[in-house]
Every structure is written in C-alpha cells, then in structure tokens.
NUTORVEX-675205 format. One record per residue: residue number from 1; residue in three letters; x, y, z of N, C-alpha, C in turn. Coordinates in steps of 0.02 Angstrom, whole numbers. Example, Ala and Ser with C-alpha at 12.3 -4.5 7.8 and 13.67 -1.06 7.14 Angstrom:
{1; "ALA"; {660; -284; 390}; {615; -225; 390}; {660; -165; 390}},
{2; "SER"; {642; -112; 354}; {684; -53; 357}; {645; 2; 394}},
This chain:
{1; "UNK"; {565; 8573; -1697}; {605; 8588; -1756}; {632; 8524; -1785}},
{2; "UNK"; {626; 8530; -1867}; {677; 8456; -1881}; {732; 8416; -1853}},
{3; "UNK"; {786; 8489; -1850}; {857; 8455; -1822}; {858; 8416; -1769}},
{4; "UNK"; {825; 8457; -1724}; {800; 8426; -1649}; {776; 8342; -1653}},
{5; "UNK"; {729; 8340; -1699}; {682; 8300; -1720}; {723; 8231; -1721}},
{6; "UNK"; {787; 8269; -1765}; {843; 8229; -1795}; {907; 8202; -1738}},
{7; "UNK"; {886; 8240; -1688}; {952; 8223; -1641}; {1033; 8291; -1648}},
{8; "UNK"; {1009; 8334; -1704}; {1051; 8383; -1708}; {1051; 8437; -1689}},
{9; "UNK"; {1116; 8462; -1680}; {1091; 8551; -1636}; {1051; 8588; -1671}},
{10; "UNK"; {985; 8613; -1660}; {939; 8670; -1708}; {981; 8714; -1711}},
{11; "UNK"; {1024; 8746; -1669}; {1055; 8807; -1682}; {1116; 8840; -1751}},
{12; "UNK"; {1144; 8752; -1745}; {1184; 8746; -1810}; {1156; 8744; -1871}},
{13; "UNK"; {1078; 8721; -1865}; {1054; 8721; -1941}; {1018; 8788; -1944}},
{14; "UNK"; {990; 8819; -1913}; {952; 8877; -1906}; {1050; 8931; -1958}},
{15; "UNK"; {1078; 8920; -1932}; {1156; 8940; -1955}; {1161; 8929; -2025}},
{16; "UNK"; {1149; 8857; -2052}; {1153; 8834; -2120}; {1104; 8859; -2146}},
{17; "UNK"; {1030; 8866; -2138}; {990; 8897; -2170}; {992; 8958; -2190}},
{18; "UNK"; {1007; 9022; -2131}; {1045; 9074; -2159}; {1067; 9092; -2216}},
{19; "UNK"; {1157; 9050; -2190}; {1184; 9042; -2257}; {1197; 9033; -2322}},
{20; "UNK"; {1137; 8957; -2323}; {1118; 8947; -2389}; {1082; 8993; -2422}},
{21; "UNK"; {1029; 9036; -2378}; {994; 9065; -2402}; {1016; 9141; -2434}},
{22; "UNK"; {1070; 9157; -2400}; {1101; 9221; -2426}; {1138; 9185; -2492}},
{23; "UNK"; {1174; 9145; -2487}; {1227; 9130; -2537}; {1184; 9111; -2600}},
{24; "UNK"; {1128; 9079; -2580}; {1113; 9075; -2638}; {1066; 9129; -2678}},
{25; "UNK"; {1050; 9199; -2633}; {1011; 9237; -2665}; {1054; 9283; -2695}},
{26; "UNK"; {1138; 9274; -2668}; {1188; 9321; -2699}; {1197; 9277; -2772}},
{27; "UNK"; {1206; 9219; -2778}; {1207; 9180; -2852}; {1144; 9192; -2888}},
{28; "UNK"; {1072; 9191; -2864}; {1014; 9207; -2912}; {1019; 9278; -2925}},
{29; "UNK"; {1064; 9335; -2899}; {1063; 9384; -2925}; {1103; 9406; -2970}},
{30; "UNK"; {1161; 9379; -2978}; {1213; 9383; -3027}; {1200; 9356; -3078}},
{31; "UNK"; {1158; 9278; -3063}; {1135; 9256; -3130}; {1075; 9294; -3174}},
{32; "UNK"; {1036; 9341; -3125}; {991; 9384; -3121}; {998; 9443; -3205}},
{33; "UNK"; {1072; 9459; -3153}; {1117; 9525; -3207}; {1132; 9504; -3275}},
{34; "UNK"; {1136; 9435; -3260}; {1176; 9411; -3321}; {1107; 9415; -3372}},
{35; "UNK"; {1068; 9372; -3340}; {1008; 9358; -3401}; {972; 9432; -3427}},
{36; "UNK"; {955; 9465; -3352}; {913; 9535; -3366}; {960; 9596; -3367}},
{37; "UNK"; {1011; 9594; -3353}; {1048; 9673; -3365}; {1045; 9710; -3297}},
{38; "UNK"; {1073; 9751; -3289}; {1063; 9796; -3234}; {988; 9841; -3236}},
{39; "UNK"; {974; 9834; -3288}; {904; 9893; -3279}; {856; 9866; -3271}},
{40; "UNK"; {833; 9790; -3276}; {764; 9770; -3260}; {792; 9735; -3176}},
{41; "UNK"; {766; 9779; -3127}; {763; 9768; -3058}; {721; 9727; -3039}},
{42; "UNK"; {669; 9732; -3058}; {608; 9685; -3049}; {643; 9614; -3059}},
{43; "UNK"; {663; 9583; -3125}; {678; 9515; -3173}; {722; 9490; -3094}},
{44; "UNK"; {768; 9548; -3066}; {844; 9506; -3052}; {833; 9494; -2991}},
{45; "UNK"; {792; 9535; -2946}; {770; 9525; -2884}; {711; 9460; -2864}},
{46; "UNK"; {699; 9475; -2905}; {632; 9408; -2924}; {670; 9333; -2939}},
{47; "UNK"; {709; 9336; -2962}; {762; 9291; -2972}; {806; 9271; -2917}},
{48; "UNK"; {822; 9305; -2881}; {863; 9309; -2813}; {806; 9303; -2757}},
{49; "UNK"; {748; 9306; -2759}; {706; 9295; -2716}; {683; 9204; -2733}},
{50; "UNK"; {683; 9196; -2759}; {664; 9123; -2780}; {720; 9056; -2789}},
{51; "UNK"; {780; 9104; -2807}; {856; 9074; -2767}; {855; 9056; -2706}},
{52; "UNK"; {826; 9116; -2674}; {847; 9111; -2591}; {810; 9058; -2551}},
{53; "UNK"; {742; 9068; -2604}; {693; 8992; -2553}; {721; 8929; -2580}},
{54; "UNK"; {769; 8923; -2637}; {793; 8863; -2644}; {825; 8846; -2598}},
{55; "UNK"; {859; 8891; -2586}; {935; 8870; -2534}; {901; 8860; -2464}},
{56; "UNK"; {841; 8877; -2454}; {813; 8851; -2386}; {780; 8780; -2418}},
{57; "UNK"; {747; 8778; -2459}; {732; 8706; -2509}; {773; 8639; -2473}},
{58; "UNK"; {858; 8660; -2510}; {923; 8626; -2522}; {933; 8606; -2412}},
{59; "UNK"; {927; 8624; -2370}; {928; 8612; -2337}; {894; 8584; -2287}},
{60; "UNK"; {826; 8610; -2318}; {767; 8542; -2264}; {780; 8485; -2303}},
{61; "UNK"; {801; 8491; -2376}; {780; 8428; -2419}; {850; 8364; -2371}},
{62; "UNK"; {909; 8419; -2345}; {970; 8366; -2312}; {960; 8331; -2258}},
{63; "UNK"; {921; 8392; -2214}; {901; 8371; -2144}; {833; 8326; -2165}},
{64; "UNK"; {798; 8328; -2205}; {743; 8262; -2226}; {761; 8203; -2219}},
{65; "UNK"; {828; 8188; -2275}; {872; 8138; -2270}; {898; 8108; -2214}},
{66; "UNK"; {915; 8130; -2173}; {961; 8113; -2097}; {889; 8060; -2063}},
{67; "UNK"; {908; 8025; -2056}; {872; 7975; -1997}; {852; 7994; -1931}},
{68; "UNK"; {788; 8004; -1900}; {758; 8015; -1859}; {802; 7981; -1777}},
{69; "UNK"; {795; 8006; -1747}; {833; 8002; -1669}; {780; 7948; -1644}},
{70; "UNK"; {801; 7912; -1596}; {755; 7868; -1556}; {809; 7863; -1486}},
{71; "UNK"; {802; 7877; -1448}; {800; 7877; -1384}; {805; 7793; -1372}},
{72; "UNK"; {862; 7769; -1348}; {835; 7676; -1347}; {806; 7713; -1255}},
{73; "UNK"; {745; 7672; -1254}; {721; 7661; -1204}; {754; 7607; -1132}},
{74; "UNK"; {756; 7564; -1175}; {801; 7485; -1147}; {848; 7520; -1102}},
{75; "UNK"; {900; 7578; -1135}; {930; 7603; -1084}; {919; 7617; -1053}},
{76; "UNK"; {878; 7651; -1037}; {876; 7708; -979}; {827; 7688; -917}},
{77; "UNK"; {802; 7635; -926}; {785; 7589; -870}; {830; 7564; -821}},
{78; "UNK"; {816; 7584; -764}; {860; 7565; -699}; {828; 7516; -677}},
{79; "UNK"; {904; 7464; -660}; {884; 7385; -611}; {822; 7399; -568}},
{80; "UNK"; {826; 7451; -532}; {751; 7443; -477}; {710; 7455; -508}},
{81; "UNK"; {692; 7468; -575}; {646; 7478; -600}; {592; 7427; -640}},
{82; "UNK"; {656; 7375; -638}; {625; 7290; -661}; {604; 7257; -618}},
{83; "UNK"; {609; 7254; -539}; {576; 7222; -502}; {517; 7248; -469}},
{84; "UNK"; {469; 7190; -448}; {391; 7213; -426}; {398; 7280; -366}},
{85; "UNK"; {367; 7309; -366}; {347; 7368; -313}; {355; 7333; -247}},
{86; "UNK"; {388; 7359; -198}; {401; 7340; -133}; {349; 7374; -102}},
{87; "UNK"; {322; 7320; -46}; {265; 7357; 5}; {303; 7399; 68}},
C-alpha cells in the first residue's frame, strides 16, 4: 500500500480515504440538486459519483507528495557484524 510505502499507518489513510470519499460525494450531490433539481436522479447521482472518485483522487494525489521511507541501513548493522567471520 502507499502509506506503508510512505512510512505511514495504512490504517489511518484507508480512514481518510473513506472520508474524503463520502464528504465529497455528499458536496457533488448538493451541487448535483442545485444544477439538476430534485427530479433528474440520474444528472445528481452521476455527479456525486464522480465527486466521490475525486475525493479518493485528492488523497493519493497527498500521500504521492509525502517522501518515500528508507530504512537507513548504516543503522541497523551491529559491531559484530563489521568484523571478518571467526573460525
């Protein structure tokens, strides 16, 4: 998964994705009403469906941004691990 990818908890963004994704299909539908009215169901849902993949859009596009994790190696090398193999 990205977050992971990223060094961040997946579970928290799997959370933000959600969210964004509801919140923003509740705004493409209101804006939905506004443009199409209550009677064209088709216009407003269709509108709120294409909201909602933004708001998943809006959040890989953040976690894109974030800088990739690297593990320093250097660390995690132990002293006995720098000297030659003992017979």
């Amino acid at each position: 998964m990205l977050a992971a990818q990223k060094g961040l908890n997946p579970r928290t963004w799997k959370w933000y994705t959600v969210l964004a994704w509801l919140l923003t299909e509740i705004i493409g539908v209101i804006i939905g009403i506004t443009l199409y009215g209550e009677d064209n169901l088709m216009g407003v849902m269709s509108l709120g469906i294409i909201s909602a993949f933004g708001g998943y859009l809006i959040i890989k596009f953040v976690l894109d941004k974030k800088p990739d994790f690297f593990e320093d190696d250097i660390n995690s090398i132990g002293v006995d691990e720098l000297h030659p193999p003992r017979n």
